[in-house]
N, C-alpha and C positions, 0 to 999 in steps of 0.2 A: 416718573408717572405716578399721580397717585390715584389710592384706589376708587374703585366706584362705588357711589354709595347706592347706585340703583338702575335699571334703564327703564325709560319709559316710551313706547312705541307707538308713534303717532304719524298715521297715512305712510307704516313702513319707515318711519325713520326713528333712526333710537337717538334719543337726547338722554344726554350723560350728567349727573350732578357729580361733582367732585369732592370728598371728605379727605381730610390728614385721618392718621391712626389717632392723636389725643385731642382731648373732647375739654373744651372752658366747661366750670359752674354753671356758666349761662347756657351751654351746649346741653347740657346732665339733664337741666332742668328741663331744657326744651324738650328733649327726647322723653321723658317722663310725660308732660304733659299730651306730647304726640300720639302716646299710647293710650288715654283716659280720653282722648273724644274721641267720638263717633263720627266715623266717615261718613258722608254725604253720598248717596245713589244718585240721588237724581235732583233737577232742579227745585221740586217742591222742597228739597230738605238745606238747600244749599242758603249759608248765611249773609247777606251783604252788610250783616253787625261788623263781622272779623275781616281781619286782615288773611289773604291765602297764600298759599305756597306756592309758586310759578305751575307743578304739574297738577295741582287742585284748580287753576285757572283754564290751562291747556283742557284740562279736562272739559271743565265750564261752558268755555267756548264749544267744545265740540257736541255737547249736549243741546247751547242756545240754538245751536245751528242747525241740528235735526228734531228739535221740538217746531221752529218756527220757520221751515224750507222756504213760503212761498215768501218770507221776505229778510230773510238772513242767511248769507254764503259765508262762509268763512274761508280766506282769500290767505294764497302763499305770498309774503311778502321779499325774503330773504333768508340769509341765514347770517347768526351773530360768528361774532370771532372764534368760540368753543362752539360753533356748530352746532346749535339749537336752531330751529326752526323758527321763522317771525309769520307771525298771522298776523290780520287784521279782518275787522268786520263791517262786512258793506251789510247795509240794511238799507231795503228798494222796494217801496210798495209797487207792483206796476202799475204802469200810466201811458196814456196815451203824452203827456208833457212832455215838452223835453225837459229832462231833469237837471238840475246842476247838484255842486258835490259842498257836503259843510265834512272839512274833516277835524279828529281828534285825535292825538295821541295823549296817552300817560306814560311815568314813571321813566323817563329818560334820564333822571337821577337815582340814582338805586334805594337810597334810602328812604325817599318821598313815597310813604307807602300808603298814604291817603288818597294820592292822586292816582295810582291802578283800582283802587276800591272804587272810587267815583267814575273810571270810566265802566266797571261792572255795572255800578248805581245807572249811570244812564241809558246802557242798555238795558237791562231790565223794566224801566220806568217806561222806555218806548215803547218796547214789547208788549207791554203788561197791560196797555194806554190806549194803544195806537186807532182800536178797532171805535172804540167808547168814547175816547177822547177829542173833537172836532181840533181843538187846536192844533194838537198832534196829528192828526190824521193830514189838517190844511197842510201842515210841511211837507209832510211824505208824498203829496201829493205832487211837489213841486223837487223836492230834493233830496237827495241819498247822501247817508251819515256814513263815512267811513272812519271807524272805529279800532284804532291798536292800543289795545287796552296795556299794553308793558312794552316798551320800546328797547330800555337797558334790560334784556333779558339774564346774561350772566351776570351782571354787579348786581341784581338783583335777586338772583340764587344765592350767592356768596354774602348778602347780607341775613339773610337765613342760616346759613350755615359758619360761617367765619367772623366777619365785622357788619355789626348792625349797621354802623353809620358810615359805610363806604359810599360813596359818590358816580365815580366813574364808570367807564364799559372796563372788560378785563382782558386788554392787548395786552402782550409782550412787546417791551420796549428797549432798546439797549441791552440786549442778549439779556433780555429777563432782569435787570436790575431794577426795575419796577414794572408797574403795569395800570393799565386801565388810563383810556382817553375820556376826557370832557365832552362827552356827545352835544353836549348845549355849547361847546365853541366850536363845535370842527366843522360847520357848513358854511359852505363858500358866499358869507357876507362878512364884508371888511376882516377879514379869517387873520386872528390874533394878533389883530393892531392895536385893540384898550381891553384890560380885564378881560384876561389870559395870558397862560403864560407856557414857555417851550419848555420847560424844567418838566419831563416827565413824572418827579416825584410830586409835582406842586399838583393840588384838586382840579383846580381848571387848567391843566396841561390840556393845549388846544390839540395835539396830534402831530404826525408828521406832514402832514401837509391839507388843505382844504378836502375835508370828502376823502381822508383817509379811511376810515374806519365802516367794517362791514354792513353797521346798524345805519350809517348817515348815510349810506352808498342807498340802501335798499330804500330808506323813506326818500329820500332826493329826488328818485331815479324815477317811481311812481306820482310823487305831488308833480315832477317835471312833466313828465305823456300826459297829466289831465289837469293842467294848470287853468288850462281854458274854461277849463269845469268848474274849476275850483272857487267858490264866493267867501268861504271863510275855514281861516287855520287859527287853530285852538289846541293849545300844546298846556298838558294840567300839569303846575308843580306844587311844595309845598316850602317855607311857608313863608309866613307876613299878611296874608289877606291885601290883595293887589290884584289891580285886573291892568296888566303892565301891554301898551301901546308900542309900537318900534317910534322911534328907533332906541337902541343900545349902544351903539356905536359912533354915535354924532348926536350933538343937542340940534342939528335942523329937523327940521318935522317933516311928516311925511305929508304927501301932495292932499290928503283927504285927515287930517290930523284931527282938526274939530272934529269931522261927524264920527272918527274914530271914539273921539273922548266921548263926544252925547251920549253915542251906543254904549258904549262902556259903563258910563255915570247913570243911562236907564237901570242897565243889568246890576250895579251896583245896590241900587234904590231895592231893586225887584229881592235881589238875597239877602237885603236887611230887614224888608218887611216878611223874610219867614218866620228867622228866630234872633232879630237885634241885633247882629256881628255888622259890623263896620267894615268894609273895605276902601280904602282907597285907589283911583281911576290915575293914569299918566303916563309918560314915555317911559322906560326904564331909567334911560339916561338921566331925569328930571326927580322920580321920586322914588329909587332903591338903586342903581348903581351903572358907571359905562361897561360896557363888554363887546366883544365880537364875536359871529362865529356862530351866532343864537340861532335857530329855527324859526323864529318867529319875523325876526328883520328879515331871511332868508326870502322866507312866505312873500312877505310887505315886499323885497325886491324882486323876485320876479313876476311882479302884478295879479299877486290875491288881494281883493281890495280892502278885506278885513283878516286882519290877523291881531291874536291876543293871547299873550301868556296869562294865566290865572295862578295866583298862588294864594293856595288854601290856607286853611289853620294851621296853626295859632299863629299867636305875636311874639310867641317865644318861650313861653311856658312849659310846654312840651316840645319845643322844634320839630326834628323830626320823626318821635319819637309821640305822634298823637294819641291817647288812649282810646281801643274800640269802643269806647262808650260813648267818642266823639264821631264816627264814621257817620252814623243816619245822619244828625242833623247837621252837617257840613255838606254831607248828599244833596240832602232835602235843599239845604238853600242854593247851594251851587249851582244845583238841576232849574232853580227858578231862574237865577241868571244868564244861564245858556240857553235857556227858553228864548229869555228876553232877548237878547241878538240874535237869536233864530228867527223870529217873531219881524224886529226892523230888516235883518236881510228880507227876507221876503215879501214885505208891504214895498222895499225899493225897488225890489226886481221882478214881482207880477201885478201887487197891488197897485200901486202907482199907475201902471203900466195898462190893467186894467179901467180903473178909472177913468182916465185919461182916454180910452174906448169909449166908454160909457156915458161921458160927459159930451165926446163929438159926437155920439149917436144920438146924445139929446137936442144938442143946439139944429143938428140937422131937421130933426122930427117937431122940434119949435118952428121951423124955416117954413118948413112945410104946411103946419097948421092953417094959416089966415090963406092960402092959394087954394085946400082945400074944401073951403066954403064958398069957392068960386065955384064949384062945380055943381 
């Protein structure tokens, strides 16, 4: 067993970070500098520049969620393989509507540490927005954001602590001869039939079987009960800048493929005209690689009608290894593109729909005009 480097007690449950006794350069250094900043009290002080540490996040969330009650819960979703806690955050303005559900996770890869920072960035930007904002306000009005700002919980402590550039979740596999499953192959779509692989030591080791792994169990089990809800899944990685369509697993296309790509190629347009960054729009399959197993075709299979992997900065300069001095403005633009298919979901699923109201209540109120001037 090894030791604890600390506990941290959340709604009575203690999550455990794990240290060896000897510490890399890179470790020395860490802790050095862990000591010369200044902890954060509250949200006014808290940075969305920097990259956080899983219990600076736990924290965060628990904070967003008693500054802003009447419309963010923060919701028990599971618990990981080392037994941390999974949250997510539903944010629900009330309404008389019925609401449908846009959801997001990050950081299902451990090292992709731009994409937990951007899902802090969008909550914040909703919150901050929401009341002032008409755009934002029109969504909320219509649909609730459910929010799991770190999906890979423990490969994601352990890149903090151990290997910055670790990938995986951190299972025991083969009486401990490696560890940590491919959380982006183990859900039950065409589960490790292209790009993945059974070799536990390989990165995308798909698991022992579909929907082994305690992280895919917990998101599965909840997208499954409100599937019906569900209009769009949006799973952030990093990198390549790609706003990536299902399928991964087959070059056939999915049954709504175009209006996938339009939306897509809108959002596109929308985060280039923040700050110039290029992204290119596609199936995985077609323009960055086959795979199974993904979250995203998962979504696209059991009938969410928009599903979309996004992968951030950079093109490779930095991989996964983005400098905080890039987090705002990767924020900034990303936040415009998630707008933008927030935006065409909703003009498909009330605007239209309204319309389409409003237009037969004319043609009616024409019908009627010339009868009465009979009277």
């Amino acid at each position: 067993m090894k030791p604890l480097l600390g506990t941290l007690c959340l709604l009575g449950m203690l999550v455990h970070s794990g240290l060896g006794h000897h510490r890399s350069p890179v470790q020395q250094t860490q802790k050095l500098v862990d000591k010369t900043v200044t902890p954060w009290r509250s949200l006014e002080t808290y940075s969305y520049n920097k990259y956080h540490r899983m219990e600076e996040i736990y924290q965060w969330m628990s904070q967003i969620s008693e500054k802003y009650p009447d419309v963010v819960t923060q919701r028990f979703l599971g618990m990981t393989y080392e037994t941390r806690p999974m949250y997510y955050l539903k944010i629900s303005q009330p309404s008389d509507n019925t609401k449908k559900i846009i959801w997001m996770d990050c950081g299902i890869h451990a090292r992709e540490w731009i994409a937990p920072a951007f899902c802090q960035w969008f909550v914040k930007e909703i919150l901050q927005n929401y009341r002032d904002n008409s755009r934002i306000r029109r969504l909320l009005t219509y649909l609730d954001f459910y929010v799991l700002p770190v999906l890979n919980i423990d490969g994601y402590i352990y890149t903090w602590t151990t290997d910055r550039l670790w990938r995986k979740s951190r299972s025991s596999h083969d009486d401990g001869a490696c560890f940590g499953t491919d959380l982006n192959r183990n859900f039950n779509s065409s589960w490790c039939s292209i790009g993945a692989s059974k070799n536990c030591l390989d990165e995308t080791f798909c698991g022992a079987g579909p929907v082994s792994e305690p992280e895919t169990k917990a998101v599965s089990s909840l997208i499954e009960s409100k599937k019906e809800d569900i209009l769009c899944f949006l799973t952030i990685h990093s990198y390549g800048q790609l706003i990536l369509t299902p399928y991964g697993y087959t070059k056939n296309k999915s049954s709504n493929h175009e209006e996938l790509i339009q939306v897509g190629q809108k959002a596109a347009n929308a985060l280039k005209a923040k700050h110039g960054t290029n992204y290119r729009v596609g199936a995985s399959a077609d323009i960055l690689y086959a795979l199974s197993g993904s979250s995203r075709d998962w979504a696209k299979d059991i009938g969410i009608p928009f599903a979309y992997t996004f992968e951030l900065r950079d093109n490779g300069t930095y991989q996964f290894v983005l400098p905080e001095d890039q987090i705002q403005d990767t924020c900034e633009e990303t936040m415009e593109a998630v707008l933008s298919i927030m935006d065409d979901v909703y003009a498909k699923y009330w605007h239209s729909n309204s319309t389409r109201r409003v237009t037969s209540t004319t043609v009616v109120l024409s019908l009627l005009v010339p009868f009465m001037s009979l009277f």
